[in-house]
C-alpha positions in Angstrom: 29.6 44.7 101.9 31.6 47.9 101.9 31.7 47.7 98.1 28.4 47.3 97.8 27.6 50.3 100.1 29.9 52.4 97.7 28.5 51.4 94.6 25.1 52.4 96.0 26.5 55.6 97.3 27.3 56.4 93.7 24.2 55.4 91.8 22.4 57.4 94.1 24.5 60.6 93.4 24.5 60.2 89.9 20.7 59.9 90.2 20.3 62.7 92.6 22.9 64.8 89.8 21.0 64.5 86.6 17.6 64.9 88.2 19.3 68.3 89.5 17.6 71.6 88.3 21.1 73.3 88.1 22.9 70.6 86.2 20.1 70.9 83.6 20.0 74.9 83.1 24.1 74.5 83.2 23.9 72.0 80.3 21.2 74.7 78.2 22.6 77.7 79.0 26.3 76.6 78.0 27.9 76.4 81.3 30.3 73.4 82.3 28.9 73.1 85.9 25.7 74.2 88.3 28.3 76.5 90.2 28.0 79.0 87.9 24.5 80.0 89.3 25.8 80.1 92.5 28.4 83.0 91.5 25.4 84.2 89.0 23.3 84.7 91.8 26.4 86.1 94.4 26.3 88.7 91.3 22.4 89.8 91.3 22.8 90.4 94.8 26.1 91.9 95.5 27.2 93.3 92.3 31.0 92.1 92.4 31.6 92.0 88.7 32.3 95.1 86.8 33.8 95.9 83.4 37.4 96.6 83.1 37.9 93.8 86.3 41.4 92.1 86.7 39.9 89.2 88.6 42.0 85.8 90.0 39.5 82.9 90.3 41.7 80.3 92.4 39.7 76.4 92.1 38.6 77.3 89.0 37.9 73.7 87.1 35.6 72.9 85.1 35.9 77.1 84.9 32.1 78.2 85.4 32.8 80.9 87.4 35.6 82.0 84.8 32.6 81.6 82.5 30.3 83.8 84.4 33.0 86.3 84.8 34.2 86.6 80.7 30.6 87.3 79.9 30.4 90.3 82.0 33.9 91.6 81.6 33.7 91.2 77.5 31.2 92.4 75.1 30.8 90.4 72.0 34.0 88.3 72.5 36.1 91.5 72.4 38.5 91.9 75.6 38.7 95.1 77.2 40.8 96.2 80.2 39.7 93.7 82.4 41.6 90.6 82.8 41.0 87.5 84.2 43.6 84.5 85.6 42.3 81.2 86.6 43.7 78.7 88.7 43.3 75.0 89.4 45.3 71.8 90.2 43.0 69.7 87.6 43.3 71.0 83.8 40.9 73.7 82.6 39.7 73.7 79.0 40.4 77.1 77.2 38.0 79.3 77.4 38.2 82.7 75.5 40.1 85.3 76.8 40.8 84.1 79.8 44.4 82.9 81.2 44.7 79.4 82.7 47.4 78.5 84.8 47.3 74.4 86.1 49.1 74.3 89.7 48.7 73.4 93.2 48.0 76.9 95.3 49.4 75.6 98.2 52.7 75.1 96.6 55.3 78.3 96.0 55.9 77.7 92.6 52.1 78.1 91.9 51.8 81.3 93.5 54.9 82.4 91.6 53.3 82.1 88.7 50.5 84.0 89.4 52.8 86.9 90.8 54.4 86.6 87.2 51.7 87.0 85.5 50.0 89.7 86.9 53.6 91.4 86.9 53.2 94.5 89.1 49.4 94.8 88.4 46.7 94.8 91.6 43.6 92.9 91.1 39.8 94.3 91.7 38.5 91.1 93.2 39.9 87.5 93.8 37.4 84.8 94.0 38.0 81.4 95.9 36.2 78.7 95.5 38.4 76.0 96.8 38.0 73.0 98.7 40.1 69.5 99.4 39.4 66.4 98.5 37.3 65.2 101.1 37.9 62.1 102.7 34.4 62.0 104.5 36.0 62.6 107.9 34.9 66.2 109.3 38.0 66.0 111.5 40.3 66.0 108.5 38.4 68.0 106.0 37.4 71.0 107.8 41.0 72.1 108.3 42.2 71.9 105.5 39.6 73.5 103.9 39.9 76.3 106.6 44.1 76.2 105.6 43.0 76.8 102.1 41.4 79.9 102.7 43.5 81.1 104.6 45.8 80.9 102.3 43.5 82.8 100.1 42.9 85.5 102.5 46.8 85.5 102.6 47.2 85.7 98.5 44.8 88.9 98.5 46.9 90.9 101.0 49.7 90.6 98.5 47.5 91.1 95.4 44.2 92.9 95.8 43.8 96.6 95.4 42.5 99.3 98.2 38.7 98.7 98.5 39.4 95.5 96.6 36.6 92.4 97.0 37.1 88.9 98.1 34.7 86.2 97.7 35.5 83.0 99.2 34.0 79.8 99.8 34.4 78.3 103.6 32.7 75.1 105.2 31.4 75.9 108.5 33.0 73.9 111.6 36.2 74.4 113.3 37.9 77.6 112.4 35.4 79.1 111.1 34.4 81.9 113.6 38.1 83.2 113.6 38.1 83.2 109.6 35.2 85.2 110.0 36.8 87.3 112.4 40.2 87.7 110.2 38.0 88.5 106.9 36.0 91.3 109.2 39.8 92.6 110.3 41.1 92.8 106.8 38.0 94.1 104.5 35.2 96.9 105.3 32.3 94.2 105.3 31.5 90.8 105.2 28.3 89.5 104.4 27.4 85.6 104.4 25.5 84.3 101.3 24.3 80.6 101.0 23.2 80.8 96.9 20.2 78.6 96.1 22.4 76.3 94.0 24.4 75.6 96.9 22.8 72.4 98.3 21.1 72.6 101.4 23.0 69.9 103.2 26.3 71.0 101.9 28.0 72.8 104.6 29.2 75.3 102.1 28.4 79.1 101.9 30.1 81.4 100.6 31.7 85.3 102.3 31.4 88.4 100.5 34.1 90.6 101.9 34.2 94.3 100.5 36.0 97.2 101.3 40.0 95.6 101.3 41.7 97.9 104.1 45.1 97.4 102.9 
């Protein structure tokens, strides 16, 4: 019965997933996945992204957002100033001028490679976009989603320049009114964005946190 319950569970997400707007304009417009139009449209509004960047995009696979943020960093494939480091656990295809490292964040080794190769150089804006695998229980996904963050917040206190901007994903639930609290502590101002990609039962949005203090 319970295999039968999972088998339907996944027919109806693939069906729900190719009948999805996103997955369709990702597939024209060149993108490997519909979460590029979330940090498309985190962009219209907030204006994160700017020429000459060094940006760290920690959960980067399939590397949308890594996407999103080449095309505004480099003009006609031609690298300027900017620089961009991606992170994930799960292999990243290459994608043009931007620097893939494969690691778990949550392990030492990971971040050390990071540190290394952004040698001594501060970064204009880390993105996170993060998450466990989810087991389905709230009770064991929430924090550790939450830990990941934090971790993230952590990372940009070591990394991100003065006035430096963080964008992070975090799942509402437990801990999330002191994350809120510790992003307000640590950067200028924090505004909450749920992008119209995002789906509407997801849990998910996403803080824009501007203004690093440190």
């Amino acid at each position: 019965m319970a295999h039968s319950q999972k088998r339907s569970s996944s027919h109806h997400w693939l069906k729900r997933h190719f009948k999805d707007e996103y997955v369709k304009r990702a597939q024209l417009d060149g993108y490997r996945s519909r979460a590029a139009y979330k940090l498309l449209e985190i962009q219209a509004k907030d204006r994160i992204i700017h020429s000459g960047y060094s940006i760290i995009d920690l959960g980067a696979a399939p590397g949308s957002w890594s996407q999103v943020a080449a095309n505004i960093l480099y003009t006609n494939g031609q690298p300027n100033s900017g620089k961009i480091i991606a992170l994930d656990i799960l292999p990243i295809d290459p994608i043009s001028s931007v620097h893939i490292i494969q690691g778990d964040f949550k392990e030492s080794e990971t971040v050390e490679q990071l540190y290394k190769e952004l040698e001594t150089q501060v970064v204009d804006l880390v993105l996170s976009d993060l998450a466990p695998n989810v087991t389905g229980m709230v009770a064991l996904d929430q924090p550790r989603a939450i830990y990941l963050c934090e971790l993230a917040l952590d990372f940009c206190h070591n990394v991100l320049k003065p006035n430096g901007t963080f964008v992070v994903k975090v799942f509402q639930g437990s801990g999330f009114e002191e994350y809120f609290r510790n992003l307000k502590s640590a950067f200028q101002r924090v505004s909450t964005r749920k992008p119209k990609a995002s789906r509407k039962e997801s849990r998910e949005i996403y803080l824009v946190a501007r203004g690093f203090k440190n």
